[in-house]
PyMOL Python script that loads the backbone (N, CA, C, O; Angstrom):
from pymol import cmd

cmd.read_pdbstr("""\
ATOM      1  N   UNK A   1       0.851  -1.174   0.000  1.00  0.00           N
ATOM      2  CA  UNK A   1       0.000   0.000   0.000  1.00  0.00           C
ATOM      3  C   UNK A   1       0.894   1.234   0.000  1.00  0.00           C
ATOM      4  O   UNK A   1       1.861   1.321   0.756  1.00  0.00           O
ATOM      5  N   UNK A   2       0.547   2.192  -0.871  1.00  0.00           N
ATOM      6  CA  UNK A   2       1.019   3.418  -0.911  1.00  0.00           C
ATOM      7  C   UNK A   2       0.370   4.555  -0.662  1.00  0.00           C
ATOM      8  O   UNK A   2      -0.756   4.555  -1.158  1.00  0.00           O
ATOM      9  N   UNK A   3       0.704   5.700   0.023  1.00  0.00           N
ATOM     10  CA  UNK A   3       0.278   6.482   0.237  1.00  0.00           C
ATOM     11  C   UNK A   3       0.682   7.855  -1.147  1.00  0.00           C
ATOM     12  O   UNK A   3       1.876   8.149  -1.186  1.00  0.00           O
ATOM     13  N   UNK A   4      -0.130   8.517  -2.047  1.00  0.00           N
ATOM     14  CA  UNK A   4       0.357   9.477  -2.330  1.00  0.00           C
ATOM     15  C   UNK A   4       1.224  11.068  -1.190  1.00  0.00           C
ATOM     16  O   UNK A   4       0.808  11.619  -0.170  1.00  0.00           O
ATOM     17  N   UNK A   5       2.485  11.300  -2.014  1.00  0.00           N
ATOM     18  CA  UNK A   5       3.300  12.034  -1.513  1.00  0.00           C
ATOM     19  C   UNK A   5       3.350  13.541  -2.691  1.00  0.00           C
ATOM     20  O   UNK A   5       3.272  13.669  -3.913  1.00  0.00           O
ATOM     21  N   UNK A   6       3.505  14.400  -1.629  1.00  0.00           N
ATOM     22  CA  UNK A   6       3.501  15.467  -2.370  1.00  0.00           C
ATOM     23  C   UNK A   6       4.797  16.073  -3.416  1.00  0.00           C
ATOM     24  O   UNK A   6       5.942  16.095  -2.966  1.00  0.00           O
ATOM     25  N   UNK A   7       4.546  16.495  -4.659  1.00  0.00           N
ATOM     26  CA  UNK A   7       5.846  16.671  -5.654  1.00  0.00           C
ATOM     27  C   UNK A   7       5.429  17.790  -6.160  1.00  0.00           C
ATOM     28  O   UNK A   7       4.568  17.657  -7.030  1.00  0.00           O
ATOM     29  N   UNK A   8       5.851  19.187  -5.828  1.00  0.00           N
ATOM     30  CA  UNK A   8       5.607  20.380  -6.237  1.00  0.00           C
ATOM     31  C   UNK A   8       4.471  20.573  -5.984  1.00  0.00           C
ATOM     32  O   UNK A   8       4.153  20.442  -4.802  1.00  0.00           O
ATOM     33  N   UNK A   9       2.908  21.141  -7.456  1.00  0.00           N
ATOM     34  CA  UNK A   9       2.236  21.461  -6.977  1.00  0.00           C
ATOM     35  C   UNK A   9       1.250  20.431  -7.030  1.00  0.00           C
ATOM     36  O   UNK A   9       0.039  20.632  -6.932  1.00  0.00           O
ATOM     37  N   UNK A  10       1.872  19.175  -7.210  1.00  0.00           N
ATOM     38  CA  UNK A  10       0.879  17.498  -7.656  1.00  0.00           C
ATOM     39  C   UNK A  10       1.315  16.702  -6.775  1.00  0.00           C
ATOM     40  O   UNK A  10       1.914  16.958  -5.730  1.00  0.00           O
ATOM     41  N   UNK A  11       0.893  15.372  -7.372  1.00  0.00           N
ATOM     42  CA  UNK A  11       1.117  14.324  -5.915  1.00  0.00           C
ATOM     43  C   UNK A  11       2.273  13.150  -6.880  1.00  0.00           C
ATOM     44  O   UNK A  11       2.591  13.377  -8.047  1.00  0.00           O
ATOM     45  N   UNK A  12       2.641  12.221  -6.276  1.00  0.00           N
ATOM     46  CA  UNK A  12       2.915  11.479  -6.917  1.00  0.00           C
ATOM     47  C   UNK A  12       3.139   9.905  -5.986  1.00  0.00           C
ATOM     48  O   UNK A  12       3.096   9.893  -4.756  1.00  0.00           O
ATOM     49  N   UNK A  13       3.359   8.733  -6.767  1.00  0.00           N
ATOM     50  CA  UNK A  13       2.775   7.611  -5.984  1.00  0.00           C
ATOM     51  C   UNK A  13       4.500   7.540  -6.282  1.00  0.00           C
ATOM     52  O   UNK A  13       5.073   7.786  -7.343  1.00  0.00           O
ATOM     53  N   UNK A  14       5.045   7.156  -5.091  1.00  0.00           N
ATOM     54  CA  UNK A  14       6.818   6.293  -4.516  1.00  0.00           C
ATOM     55  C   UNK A  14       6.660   5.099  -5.010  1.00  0.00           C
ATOM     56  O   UNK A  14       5.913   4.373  -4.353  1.00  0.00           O
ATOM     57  N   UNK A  15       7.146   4.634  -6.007  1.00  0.00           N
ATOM     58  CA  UNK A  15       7.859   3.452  -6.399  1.00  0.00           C
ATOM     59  C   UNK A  15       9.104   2.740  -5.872  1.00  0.00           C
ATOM     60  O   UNK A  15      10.253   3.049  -6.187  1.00  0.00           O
ATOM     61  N   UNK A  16       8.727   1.656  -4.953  1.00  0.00           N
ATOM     62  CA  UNK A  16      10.241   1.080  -4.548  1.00  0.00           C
ATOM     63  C   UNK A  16      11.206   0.660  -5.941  1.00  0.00           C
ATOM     64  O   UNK A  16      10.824   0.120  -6.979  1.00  0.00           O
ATOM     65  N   UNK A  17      12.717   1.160  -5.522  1.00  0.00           N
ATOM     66  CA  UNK A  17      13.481   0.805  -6.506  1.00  0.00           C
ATOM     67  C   UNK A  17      13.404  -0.848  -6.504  1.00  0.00           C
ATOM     68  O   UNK A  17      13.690  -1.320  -7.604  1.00  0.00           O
ATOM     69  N   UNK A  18      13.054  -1.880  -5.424  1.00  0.00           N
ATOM     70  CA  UNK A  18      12.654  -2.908  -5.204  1.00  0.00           C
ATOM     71  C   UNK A  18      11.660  -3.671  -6.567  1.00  0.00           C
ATOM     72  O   UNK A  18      11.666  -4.625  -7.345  1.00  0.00           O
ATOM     73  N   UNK A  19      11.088  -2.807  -6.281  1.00  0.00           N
ATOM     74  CA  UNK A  19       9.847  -3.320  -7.699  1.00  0.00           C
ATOM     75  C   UNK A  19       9.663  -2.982  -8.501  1.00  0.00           C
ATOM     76  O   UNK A  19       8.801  -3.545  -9.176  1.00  0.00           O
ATOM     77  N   UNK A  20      10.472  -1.593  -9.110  1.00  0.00           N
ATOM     78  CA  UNK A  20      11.071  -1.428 -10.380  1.00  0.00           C
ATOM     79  C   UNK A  20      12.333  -2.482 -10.902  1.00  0.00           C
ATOM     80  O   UNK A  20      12.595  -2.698 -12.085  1.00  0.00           O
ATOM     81  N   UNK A  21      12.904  -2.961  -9.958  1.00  0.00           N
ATOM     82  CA  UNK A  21      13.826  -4.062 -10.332  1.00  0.00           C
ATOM     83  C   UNK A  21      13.410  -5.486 -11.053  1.00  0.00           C
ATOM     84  O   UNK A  21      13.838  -6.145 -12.001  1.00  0.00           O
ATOM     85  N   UNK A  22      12.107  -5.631  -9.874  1.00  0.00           N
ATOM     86  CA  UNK A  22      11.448  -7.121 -10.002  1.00  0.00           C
ATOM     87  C   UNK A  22      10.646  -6.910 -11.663  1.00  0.00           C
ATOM     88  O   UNK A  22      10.717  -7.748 -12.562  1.00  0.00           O
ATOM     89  N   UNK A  23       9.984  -5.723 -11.740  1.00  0.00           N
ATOM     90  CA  UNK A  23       9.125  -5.482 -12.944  1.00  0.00           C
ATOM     91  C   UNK A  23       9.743  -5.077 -14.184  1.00  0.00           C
ATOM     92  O   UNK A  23       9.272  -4.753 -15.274  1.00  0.00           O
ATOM     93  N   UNK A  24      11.252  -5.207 -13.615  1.00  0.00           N
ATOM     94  CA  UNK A  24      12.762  -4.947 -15.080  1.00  0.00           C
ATOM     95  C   UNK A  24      12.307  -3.560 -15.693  1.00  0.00           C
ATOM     96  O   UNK A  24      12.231  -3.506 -16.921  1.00  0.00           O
ATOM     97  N   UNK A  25      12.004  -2.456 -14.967  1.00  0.00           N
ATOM     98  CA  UNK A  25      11.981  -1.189 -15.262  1.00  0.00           C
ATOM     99  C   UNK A  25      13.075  -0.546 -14.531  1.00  0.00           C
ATOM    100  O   UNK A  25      13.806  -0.927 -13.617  1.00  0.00           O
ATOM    101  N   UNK A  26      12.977   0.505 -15.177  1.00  0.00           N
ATOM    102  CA  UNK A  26      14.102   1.429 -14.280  1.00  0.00           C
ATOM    103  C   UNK A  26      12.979   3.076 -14.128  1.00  0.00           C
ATOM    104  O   UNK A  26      11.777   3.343 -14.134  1.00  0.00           O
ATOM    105  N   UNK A  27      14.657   4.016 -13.973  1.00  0.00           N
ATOM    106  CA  UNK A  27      13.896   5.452 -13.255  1.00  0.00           C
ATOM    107  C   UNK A  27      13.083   6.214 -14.840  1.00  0.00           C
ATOM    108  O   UNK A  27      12.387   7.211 -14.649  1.00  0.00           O
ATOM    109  N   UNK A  28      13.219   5.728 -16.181  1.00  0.00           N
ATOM    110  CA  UNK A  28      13.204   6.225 -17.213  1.00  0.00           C
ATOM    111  C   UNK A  28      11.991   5.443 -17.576  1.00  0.00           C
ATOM    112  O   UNK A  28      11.520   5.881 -18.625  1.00  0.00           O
ATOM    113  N   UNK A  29      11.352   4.500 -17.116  1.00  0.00           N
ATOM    114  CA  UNK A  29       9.901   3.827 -17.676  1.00  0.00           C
ATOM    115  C   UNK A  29       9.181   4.844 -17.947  1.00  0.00           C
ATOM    116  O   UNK A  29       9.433   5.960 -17.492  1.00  0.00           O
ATOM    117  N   UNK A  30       7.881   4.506 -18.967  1.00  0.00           N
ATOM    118  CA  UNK A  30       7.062   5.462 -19.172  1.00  0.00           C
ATOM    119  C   UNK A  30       5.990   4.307 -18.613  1.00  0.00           C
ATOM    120  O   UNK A  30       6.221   3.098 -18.566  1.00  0.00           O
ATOM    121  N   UNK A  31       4.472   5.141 -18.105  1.00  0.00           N
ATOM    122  CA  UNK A  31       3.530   4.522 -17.782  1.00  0.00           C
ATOM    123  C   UNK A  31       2.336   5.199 -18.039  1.00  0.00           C
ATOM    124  O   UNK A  31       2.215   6.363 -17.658  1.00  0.00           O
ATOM    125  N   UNK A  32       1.450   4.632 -18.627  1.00  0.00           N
ATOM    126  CA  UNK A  32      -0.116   4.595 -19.095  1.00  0.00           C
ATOM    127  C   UNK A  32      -1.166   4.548 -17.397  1.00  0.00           C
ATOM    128  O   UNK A  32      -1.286   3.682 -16.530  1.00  0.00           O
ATOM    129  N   UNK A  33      -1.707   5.846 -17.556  1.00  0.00           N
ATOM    130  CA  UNK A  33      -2.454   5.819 -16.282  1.00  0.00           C
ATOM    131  C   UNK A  33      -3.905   6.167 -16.964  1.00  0.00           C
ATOM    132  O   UNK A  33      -4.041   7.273 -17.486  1.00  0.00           O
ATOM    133  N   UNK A  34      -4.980   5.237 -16.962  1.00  0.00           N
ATOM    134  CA  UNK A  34      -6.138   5.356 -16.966  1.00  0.00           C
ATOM    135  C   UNK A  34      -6.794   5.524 -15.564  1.00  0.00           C
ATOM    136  O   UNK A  34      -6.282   5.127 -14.517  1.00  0.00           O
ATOM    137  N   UNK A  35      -8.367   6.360 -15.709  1.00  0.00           N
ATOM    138  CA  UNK A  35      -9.216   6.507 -14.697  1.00  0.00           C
ATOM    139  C   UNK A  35     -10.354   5.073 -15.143  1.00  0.00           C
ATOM    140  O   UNK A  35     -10.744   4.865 -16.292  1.00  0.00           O
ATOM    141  N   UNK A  36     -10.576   4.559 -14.409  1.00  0.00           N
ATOM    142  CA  UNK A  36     -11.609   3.549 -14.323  1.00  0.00           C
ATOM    143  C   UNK A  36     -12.610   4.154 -14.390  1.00  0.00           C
ATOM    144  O   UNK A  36     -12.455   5.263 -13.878  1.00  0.00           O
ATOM    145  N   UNK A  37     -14.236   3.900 -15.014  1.00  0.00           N
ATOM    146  CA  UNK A  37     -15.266   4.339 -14.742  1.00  0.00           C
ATOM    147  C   UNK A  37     -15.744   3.981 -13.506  1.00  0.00           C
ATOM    148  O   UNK A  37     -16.627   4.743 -13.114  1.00  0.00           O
ATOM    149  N   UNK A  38     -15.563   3.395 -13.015  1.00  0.00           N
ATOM    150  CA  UNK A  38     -16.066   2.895 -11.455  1.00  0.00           C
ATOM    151  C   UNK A  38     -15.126   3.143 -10.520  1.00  0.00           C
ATOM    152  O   UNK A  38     -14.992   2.654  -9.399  1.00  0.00           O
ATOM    153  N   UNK A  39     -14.313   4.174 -11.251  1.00  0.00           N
ATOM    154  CA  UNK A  39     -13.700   4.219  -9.465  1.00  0.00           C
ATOM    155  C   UNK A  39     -12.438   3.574  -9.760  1.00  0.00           C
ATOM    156  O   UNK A  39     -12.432   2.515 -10.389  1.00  0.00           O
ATOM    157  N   UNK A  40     -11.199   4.206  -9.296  1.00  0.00           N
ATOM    158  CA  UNK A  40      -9.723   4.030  -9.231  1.00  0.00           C
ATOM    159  C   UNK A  40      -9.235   4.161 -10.214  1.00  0.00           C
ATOM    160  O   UNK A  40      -9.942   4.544 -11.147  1.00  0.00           O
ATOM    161  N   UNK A  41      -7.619   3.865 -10.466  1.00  0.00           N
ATOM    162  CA  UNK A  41      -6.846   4.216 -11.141  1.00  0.00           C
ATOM    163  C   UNK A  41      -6.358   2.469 -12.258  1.00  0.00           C
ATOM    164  O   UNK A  41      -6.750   1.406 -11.776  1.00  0.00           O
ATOM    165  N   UNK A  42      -5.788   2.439 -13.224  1.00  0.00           N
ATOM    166  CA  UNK A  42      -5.404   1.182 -14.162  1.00  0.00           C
ATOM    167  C   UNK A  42      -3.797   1.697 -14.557  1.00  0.00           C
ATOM    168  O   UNK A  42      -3.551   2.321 -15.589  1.00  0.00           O
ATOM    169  N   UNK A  43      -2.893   1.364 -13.667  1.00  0.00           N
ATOM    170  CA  UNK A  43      -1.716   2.217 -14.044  1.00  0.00           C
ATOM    171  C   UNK A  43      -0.426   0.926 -15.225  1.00  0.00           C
ATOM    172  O   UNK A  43       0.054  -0.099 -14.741  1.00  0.00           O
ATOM    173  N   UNK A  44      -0.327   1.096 -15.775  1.00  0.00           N
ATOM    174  CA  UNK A  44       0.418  -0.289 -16.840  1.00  0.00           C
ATOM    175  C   UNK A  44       2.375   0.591 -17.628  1.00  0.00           C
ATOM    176  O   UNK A  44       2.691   1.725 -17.988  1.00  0.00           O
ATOM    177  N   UNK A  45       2.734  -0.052 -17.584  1.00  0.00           N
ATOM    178  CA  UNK A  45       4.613   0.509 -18.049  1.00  0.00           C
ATOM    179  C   UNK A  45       4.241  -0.167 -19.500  1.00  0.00           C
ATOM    180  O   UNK A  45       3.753  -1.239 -19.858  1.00  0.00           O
ATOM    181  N   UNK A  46       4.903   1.453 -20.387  1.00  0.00           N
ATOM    182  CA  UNK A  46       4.987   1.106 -21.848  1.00  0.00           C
ATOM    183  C   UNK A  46       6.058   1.228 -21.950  1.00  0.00           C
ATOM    184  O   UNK A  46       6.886   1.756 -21.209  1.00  0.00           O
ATOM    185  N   UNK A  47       6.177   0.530 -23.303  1.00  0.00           N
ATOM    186  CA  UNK A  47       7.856   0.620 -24.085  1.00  0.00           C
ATOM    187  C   UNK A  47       7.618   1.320 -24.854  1.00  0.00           C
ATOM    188  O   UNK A  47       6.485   1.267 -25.331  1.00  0.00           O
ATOM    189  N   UNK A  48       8.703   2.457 -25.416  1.00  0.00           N
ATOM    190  CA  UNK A  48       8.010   2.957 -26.550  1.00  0.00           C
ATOM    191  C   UNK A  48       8.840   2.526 -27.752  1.00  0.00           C
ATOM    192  O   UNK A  48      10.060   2.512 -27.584  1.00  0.00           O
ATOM    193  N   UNK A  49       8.351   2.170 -28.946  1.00  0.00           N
ATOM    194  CA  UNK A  49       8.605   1.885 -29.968  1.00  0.00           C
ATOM    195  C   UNK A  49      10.119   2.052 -30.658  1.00  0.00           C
ATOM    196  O   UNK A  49      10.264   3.200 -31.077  1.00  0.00           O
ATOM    197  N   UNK A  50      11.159   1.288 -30.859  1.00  0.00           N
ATOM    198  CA  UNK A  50      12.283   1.999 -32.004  1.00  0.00           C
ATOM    199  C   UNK A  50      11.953   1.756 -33.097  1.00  0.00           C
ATOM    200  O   UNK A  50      12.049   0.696 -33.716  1.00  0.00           O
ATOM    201  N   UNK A  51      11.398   3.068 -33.508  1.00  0.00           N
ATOM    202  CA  UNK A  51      11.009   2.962 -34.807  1.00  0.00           C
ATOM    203  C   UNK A  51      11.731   2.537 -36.005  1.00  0.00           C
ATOM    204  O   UNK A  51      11.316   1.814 -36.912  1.00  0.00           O
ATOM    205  N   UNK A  52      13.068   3.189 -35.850  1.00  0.00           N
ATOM    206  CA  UNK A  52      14.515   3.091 -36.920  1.00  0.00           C
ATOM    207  C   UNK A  52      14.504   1.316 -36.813  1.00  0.00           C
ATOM    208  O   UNK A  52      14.428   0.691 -37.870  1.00  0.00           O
ATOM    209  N   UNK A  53      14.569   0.699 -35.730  1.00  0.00           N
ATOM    210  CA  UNK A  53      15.133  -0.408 -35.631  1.00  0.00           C
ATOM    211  C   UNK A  53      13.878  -1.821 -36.527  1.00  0.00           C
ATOM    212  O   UNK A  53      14.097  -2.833 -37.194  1.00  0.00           O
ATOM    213  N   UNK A  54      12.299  -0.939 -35.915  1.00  0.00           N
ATOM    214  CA  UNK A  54      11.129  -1.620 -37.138  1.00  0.00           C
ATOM    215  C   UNK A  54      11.244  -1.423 -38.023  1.00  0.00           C
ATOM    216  O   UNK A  54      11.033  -2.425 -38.707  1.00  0.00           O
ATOM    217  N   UNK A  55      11.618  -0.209 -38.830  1.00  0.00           N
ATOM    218  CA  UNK A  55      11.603   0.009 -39.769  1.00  0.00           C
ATOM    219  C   UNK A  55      12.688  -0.869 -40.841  1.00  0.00           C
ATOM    220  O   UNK A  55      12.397  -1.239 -41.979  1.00  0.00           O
ATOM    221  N   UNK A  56      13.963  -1.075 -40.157  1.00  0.00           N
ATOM    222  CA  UNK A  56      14.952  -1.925 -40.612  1.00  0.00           C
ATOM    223  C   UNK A  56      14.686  -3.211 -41.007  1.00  0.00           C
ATOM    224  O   UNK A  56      15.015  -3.780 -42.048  1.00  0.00           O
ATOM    225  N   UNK A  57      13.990  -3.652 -39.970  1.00  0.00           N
ATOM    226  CA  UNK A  57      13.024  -5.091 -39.568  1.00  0.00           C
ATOM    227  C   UNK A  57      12.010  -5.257 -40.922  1.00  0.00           C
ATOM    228  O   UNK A  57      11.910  -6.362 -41.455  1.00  0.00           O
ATOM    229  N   UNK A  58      11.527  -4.496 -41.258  1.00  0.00           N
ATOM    230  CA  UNK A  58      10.249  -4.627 -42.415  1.00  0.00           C
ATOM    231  C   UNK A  58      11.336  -4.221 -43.450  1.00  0.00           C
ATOM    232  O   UNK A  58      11.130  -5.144 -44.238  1.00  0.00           O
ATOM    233  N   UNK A  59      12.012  -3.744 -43.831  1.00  0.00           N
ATOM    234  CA  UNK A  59      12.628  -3.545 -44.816  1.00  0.00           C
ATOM    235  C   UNK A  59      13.687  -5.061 -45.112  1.00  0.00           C
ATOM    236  O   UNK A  59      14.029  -5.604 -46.163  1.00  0.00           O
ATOM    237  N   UNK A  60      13.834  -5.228 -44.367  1.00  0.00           N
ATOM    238  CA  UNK A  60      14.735  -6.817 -44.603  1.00  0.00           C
ATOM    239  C   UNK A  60      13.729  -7.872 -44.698  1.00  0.00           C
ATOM    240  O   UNK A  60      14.053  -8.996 -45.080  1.00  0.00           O
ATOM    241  N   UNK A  61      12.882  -7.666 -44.471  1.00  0.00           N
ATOM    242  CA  UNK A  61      11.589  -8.905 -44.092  1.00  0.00           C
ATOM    243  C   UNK A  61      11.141  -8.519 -45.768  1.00  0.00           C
ATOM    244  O   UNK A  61      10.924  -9.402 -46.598  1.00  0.00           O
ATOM    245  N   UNK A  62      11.052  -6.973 -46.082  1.00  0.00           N
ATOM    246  CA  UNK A  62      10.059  -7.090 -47.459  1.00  0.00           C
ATOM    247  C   UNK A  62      11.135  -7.303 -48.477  1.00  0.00           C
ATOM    248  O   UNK A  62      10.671  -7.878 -49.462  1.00  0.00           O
ATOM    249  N   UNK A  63      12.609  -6.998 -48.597  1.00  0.00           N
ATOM    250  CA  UNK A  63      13.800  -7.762 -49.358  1.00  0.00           C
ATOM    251  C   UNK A  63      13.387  -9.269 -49.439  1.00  0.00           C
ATOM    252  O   UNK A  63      12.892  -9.717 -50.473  1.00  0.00           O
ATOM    253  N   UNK A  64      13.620 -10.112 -48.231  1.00  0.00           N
ATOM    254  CA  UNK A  64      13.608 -11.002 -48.198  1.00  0.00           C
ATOM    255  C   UNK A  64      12.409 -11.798 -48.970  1.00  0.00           C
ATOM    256  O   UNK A  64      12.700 -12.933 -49.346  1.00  0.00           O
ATOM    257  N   UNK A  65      11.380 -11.427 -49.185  1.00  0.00           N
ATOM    258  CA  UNK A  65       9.943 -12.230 -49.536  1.00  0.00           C
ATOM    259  C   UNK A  65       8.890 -11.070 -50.581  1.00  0.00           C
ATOM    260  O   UNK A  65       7.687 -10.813 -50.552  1.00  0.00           O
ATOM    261  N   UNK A  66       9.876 -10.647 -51.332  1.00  0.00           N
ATOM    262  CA  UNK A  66       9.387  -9.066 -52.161  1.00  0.00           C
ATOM    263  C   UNK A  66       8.589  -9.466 -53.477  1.00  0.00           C
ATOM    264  O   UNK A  66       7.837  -8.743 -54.131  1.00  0.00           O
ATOM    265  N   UNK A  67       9.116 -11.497 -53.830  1.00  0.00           N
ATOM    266  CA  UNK A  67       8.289 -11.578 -54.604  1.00  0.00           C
ATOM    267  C   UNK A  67       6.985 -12.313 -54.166  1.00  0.00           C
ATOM    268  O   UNK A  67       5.942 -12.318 -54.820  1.00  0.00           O
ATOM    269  N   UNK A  68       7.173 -12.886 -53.057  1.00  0.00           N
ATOM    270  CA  UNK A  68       5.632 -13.467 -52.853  1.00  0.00           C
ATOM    271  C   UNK A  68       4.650 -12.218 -52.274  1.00  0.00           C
ATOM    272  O   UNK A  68       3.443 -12.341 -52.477  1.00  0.00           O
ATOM    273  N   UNK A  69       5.269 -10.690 -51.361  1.00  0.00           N
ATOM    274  CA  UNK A  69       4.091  -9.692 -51.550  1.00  0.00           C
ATOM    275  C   UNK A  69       3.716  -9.126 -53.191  1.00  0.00           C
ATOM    276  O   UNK A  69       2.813  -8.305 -53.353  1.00  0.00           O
ATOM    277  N   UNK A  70       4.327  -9.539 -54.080  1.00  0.00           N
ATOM    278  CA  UNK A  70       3.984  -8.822 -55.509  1.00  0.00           C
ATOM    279  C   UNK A  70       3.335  -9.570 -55.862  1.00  0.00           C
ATOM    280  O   UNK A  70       2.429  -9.095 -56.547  1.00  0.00           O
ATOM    281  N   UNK A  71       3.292 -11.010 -55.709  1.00  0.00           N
ATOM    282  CA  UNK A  71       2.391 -12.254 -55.702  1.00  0.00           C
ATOM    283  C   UNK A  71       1.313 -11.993 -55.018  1.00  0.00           C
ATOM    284  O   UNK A  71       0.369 -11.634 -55.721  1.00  0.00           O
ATOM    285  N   UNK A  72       1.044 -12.066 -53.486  1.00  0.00           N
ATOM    286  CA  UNK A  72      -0.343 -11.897 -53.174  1.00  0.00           C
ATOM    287  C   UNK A  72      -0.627 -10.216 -53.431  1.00  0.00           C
ATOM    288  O   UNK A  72      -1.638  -9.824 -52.848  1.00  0.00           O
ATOM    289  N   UNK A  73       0.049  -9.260 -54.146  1.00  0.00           N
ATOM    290  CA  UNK A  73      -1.017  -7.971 -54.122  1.00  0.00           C
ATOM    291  C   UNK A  73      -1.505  -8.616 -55.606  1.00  0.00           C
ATOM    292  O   UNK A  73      -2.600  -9.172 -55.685  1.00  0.00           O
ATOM    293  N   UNK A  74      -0.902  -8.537 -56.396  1.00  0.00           N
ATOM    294  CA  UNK A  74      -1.489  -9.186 -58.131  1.00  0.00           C
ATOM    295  C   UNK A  74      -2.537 -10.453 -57.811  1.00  0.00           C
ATOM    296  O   UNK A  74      -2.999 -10.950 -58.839  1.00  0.00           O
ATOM    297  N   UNK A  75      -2.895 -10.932 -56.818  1.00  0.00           N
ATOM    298  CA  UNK A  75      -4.036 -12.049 -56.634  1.00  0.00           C
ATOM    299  C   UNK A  75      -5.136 -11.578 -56.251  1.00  0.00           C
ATOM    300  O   UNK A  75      -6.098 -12.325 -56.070  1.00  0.00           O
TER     301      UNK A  75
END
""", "prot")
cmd.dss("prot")
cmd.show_as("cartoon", "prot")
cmd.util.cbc("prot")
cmd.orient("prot")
């Protein structure tokens, strides 16, 4: 259980470095905070995307198999 603590002119909820460890986050996580319609908070850690590194990924993937997408778009 946590108590909100005050951070300037907002609050903010203390994360043990404990369970940022266990949950393989660090001080740089980003996190998705929804309001529930019924009441409380849905708080979840995102990754955010390397785009350069997908983009590399689909570009070797569409090299690799460039004639079977020219195949199924012509079908």
């Amino acid at each position: 259980m946590k108590k909100l603590a005050r951070f300037g002119n907002s609050y903010a909820i203390p994360i043990d470095k404990r369970v940022l460890k266990e949950a393989h986050l660090n001080e740089n996580a980003k996190f998705n905070i929804q309001v529930l319609p019924g009441g409380g908070l849905l708080i979840q850690s995102v990754e955010e995307v390397d785009r350069k590194k997908m983009e590399d990924q689909q570009n070797k993937i569409y090299s690799k198999y460039k004639n079977l997408f020219k195949r199924l778009a012509d079908s």
